[in-house]
C-alpha positions as CSV (number, residue, x, y, z in Angstrom):
1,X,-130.7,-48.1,-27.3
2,X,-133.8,-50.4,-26.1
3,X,-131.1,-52.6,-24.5
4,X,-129.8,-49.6,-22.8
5,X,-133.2,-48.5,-21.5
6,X,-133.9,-52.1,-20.9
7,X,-131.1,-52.5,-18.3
8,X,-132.1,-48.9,-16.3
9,X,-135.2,-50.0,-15.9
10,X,-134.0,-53.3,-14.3
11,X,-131.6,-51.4,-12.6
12,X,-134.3,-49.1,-11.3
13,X,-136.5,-52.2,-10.4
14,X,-133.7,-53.3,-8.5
15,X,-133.3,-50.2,-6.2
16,X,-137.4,-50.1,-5.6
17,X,-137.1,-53.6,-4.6
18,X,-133.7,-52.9,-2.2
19,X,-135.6,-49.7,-0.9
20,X,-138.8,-51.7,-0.4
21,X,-137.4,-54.5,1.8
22,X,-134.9,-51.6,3.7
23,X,-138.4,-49.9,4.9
24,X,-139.7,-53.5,6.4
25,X,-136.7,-54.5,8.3
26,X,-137.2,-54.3,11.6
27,X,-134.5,-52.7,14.0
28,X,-131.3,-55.0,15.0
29,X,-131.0,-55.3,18.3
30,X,-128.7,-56.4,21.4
31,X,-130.9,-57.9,24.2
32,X,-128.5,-59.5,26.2
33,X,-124.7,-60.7,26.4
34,X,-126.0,-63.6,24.5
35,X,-129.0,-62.8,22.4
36,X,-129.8,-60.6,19.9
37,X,-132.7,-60.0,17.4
38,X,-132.2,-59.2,13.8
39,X,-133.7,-57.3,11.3
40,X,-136.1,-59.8,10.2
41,X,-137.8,-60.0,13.9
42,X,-135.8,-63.2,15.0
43,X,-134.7,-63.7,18.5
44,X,-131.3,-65.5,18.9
45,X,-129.8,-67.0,21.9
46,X,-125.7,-67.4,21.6
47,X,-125.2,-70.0,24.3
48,X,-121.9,-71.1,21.9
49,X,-120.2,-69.4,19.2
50,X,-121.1,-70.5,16.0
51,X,-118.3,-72.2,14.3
52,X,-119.4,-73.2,10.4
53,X,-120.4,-70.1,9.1
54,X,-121.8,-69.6,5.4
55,X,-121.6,-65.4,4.5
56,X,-124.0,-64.5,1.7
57,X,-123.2,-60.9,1.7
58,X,-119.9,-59.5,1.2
59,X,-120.0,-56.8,4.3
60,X,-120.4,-59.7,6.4
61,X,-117.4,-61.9,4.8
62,X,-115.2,-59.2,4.9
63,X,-115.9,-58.0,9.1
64,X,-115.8,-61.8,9.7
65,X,-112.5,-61.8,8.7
66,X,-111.7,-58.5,10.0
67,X,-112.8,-59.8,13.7
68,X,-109.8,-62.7,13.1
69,X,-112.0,-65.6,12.1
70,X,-110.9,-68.0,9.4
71,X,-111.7,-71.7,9.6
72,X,-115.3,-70.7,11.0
73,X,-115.9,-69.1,7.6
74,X,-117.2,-72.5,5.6
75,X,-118.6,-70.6,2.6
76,X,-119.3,-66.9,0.7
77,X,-121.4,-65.7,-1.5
78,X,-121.0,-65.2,-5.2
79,X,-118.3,-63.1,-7.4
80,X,-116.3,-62.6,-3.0
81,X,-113.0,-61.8,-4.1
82,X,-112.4,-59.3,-0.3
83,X,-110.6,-60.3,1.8
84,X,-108.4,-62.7,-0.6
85,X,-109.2,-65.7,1.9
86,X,-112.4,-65.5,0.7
87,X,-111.0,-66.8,-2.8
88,X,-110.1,-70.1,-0.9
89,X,-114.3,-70.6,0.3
90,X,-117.1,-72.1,-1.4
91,X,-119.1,-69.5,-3.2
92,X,-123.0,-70.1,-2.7
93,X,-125.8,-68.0,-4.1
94,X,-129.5,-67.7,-2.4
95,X,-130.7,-68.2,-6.2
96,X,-129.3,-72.2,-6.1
97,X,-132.1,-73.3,-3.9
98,X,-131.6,-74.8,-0.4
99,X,-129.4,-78.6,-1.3
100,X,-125.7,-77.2,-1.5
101,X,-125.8,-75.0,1.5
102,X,-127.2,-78.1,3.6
103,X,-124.9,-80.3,2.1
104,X,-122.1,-78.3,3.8
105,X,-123.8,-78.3,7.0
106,X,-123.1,-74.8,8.5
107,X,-124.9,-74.0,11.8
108,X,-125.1,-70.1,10.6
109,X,-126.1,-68.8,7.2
110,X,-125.3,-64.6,7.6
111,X,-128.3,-62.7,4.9
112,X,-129.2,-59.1,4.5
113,X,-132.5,-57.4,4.6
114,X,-133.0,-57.8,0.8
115,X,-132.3,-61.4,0.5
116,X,-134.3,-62.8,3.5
117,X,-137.3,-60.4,2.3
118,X,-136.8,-61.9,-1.6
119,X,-136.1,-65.4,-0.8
120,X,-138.3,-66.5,2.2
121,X,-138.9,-70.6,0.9
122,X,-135.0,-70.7,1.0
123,X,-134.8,-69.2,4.6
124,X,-137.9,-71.1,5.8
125,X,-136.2,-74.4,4.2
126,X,-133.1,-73.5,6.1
127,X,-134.4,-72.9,9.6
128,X,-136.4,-76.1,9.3
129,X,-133.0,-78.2,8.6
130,X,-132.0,-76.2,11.8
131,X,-129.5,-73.8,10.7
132,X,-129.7,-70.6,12.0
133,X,-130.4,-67.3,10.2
134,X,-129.2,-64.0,10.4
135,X,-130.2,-61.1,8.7
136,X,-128.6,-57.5,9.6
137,X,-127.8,-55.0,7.2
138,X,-126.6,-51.2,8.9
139,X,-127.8,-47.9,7.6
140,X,-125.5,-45.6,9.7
141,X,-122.7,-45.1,11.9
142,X,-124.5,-46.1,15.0
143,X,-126.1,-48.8,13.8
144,X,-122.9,-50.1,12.4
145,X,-121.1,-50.3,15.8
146,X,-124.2,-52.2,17.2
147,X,-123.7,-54.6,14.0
148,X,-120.1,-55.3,14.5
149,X,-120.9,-56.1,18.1
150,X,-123.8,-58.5,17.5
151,X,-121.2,-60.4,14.9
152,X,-119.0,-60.1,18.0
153,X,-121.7,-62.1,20.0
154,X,-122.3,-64.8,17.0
155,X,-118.9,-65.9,17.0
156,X,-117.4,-65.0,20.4
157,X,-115.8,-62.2,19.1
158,X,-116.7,-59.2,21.2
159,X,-113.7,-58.0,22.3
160,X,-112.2,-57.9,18.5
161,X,-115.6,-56.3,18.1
162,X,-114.4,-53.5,20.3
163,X,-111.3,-53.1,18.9
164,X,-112.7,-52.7,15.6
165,X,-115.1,-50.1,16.3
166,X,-112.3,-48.0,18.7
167,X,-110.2,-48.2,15.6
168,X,-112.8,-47.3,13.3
169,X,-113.5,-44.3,15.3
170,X,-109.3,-42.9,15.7
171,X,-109.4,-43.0,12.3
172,X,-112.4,-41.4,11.6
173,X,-110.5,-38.7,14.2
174,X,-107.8,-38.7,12.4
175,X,-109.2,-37.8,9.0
176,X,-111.2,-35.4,10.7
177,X,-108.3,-33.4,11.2
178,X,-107.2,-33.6,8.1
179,X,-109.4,-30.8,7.0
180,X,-110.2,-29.3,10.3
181,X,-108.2,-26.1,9.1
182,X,-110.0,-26.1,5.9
183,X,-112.1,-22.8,5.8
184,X,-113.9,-23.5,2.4
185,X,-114.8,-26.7,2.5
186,X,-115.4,-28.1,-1.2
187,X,-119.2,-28.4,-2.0
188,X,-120.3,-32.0,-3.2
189,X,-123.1,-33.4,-5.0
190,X,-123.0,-37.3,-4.1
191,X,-125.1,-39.3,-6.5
192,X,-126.6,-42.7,-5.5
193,X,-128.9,-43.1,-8.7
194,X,-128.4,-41.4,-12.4
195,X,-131.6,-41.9,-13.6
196,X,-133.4,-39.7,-11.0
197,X,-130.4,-37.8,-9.7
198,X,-130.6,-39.1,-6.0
199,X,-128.4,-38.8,-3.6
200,X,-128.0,-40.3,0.3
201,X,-129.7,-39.8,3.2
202,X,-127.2,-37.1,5.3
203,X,-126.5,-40.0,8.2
204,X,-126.0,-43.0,5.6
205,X,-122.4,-44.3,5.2
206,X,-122.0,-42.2,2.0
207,X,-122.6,-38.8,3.7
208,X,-120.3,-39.9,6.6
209,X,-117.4,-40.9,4.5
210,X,-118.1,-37.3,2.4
211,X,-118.3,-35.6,6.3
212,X,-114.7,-37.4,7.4
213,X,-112.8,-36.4,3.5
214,X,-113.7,-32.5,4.6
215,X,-116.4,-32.2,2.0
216,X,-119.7,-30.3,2.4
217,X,-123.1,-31.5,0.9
218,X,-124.8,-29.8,-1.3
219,X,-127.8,-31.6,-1.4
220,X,-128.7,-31.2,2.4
221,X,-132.2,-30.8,2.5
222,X,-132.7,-33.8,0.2
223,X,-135.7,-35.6,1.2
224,X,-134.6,-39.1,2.4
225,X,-136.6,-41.9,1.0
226,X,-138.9,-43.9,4.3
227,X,-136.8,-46.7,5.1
228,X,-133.9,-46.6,2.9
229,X,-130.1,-44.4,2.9
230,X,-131.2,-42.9,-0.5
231,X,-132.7,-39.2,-0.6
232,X,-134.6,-37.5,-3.4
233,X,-133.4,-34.6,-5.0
234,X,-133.9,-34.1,-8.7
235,X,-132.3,-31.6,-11.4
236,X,-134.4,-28.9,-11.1
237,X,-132.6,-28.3,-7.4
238,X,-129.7,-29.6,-8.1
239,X,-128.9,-26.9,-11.6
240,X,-130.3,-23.9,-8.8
241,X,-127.1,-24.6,-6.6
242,X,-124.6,-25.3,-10.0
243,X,-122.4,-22.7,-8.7
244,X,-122.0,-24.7,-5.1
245,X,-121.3,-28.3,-6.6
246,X,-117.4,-27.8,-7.4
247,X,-117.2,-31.7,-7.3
248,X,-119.8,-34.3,-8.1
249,X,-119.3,-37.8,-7.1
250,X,-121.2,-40.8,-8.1
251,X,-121.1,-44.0,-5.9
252,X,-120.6,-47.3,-8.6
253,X,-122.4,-50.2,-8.4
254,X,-125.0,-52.8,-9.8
255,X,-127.5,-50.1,-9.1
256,X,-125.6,-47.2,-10.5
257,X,-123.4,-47.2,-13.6
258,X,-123.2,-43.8,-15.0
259,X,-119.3,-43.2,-15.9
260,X,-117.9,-39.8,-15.4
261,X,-118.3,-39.1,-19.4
262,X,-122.2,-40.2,-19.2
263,X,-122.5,-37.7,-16.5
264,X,-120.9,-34.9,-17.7
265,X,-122.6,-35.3,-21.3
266,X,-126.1,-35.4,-19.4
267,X,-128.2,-32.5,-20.8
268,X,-128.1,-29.3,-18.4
269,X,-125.6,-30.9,-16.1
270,X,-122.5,-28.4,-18.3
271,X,-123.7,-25.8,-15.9
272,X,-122.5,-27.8,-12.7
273,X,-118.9,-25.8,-11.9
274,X,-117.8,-29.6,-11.4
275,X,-118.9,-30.4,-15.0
276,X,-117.1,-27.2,-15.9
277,X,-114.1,-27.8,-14.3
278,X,-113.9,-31.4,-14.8
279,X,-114.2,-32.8,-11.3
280,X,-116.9,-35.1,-11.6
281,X,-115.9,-38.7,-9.8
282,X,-116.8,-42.1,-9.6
283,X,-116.7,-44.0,-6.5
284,X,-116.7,-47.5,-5.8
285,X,-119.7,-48.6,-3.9
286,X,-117.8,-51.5,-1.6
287,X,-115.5,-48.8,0.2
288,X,-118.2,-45.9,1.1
289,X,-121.5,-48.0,1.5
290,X,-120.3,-51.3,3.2
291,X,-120.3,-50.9,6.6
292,X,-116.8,-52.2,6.8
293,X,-113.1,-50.6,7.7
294,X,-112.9,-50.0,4.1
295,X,-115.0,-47.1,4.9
296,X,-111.4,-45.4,5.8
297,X,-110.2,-46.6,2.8
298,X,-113.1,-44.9,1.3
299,X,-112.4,-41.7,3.0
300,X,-109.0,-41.4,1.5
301,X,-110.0,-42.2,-2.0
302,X,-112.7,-39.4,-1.8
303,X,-110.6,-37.0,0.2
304,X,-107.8,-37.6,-2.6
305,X,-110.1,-36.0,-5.4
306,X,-111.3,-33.0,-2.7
307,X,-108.1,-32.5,-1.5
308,X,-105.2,-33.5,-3.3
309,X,-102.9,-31.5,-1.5
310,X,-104.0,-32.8,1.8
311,X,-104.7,-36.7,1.2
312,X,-101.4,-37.8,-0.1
313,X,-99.4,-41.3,0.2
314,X,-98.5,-40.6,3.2
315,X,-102.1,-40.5,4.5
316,X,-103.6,-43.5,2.9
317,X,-100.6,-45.2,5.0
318,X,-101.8,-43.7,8.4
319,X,-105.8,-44.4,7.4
320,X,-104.5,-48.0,6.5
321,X,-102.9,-48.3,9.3
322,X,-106.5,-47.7,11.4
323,X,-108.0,-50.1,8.6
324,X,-105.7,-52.8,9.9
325,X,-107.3,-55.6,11.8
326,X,-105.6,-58.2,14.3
327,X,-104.4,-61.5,12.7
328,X,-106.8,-61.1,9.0
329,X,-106.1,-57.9,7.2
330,X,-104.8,-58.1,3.7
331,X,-103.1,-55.7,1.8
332,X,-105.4,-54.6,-1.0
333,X,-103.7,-51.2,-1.9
């Protein structure tokens, strides 16, 4: 039990920290063809691609490869295993110190908010050496497009940029329609943190994904936490509108490991029509909160448990399809 309470509190800890650094990043932003400025302020001029790139965050890994780079990828983060060419890369973690990233000598290291916030010796040591860092993190649709694009500018990319983001949105369409037709849409509650019952902010990648599958959130007026995708709501609200949450979904992740059965046993929850009728989900984090095509993976996978009758095979094939990238995508059905 103490080890239980132990680990939520870390967990907890974790998310304050995540949420902290979120509400200090500054905006990402496009200034020029050739220069941008990330979320930690800096101003970057792309007069050539970069070619020996280290990824320390799995988003970026995976749209790396997504925008047909391979070779220019020199190195990943810890525990990559998407997309499977990441497998064949160094792994490196920010917790190593500075010595084996320089030993490999990228010209790019590729960070989140969270990590250039927590580890600024390692950054400072790395811009010193002359390596360039990038730190970019998206929150929603919008600023995912302008993310994809500023990768697009890194690596001389932008047209694959493009394409990703004009597929992105035909399948987005596409699932859209799905449930167009759909007169009573399903009401959701979509957790992002047990503990506290918090959900998502309604324009963070979670709340789009639900949005796309045909679902309806419950938890609308949830008051979105300064800075962050994550949106306070509590039990109290949530029991008042038990009648309206006929599925509860629970995004899994390092921050969030409630299984189904932990959920359903939680005291008060039995009155949920979800908890009643069994429906109560859990999602994997990497295909609704990366701002990655996975998201239409994502959309399937949560559509499937709205609408089973609706997001069949045959779907996930035509979402895949949109999900497919030229000359990287793996199959990872």
């Amino acid at each position: 039990m103490k080890i239980k309470t132990t680990f939520t509190i870390f967990c907890v800890f974790l998310a304050l920290i995540y949420s902290g650094c979120q509400a200090l990043a500054s905006e990402m932003k496009i200034l020029d063809q050739q220069t941008i400025q990330d979320q930690g302020g800096r101003t970057i001029q792309v007069d050539e691609p970069f070619e020996r790139i280290i990824s320390l965050y799995g988003a970026h890994t995976e749209n790396l490869f997504s925008l047909g780079l391979n070779q220019e990828v020199i190195g990943v983060g810890m525990n990559e295993c998407y997309p499977p060419q990441a497998l064949e890369r160094p792994s490196f973690s920010y917790q190593e110190g500075p010595e084996k990233i320089l030993a490999h000598r990228p010209d790019l290291v590729l960070v989140r908010p969270m990590i250039d916030w927590a580890y600024p010796r390692l950054m400072d040591t790395l811009e010193r050496s002359g390596i360039t860092i990038v730190s970019l993190q998206p929150g929603s649709k919008d600023e995912m497009f302008k993310y994809w694009k500023i990768l697009g500018i890194l690596t001389g990319k932008e047209e694959q940029a493009l394409q990703m983001q004009e597929n992105f949105k035909a399948g987005l369409e596409y699932a859209r329609s799905l449930t167009a037709h759909v007169e009573d849409k399903k009401g959701v509650f979509f957790e992002s943190i047990h503990e506290q019952l918090k959900t998502f902010s309604p324009d963070s990648m979670p709340m789009l994904v639900l949005e796309a599958a045909g679902g309806e959130n419950a938890a609308l007026d949830a008051r979105q936490v300064r800075g962050t995708n994550i949106a306070d709501f509590g039990q109290e609200k949530l029991l008042s509108r038990a009648d309206k949450v006929q599925v509860y979904l629970s995004q899994q992740g390092p921050m969030n490991q409630a299984s189904p059965e932990n959920i359903k046993k939680r005291p008060g929850l039995h009155l949920l029509k979800a908890v009643q009728q069994n429906r109560v989900y859990a999602i994997d984090e990497v295909l609704v909160s990366r701002p990655t095509m996975r998201l239409l993976q994502g959309i399937y996978v949560v559509g499937e448990h709205l609408y089973p009758d609706i997001f069949h095979e045959d779907t996930r094939e035509k979402l895949d399809n949109y999900r497919k990238m030229q000359g990287s995508e793996s199959e990872d059905s």
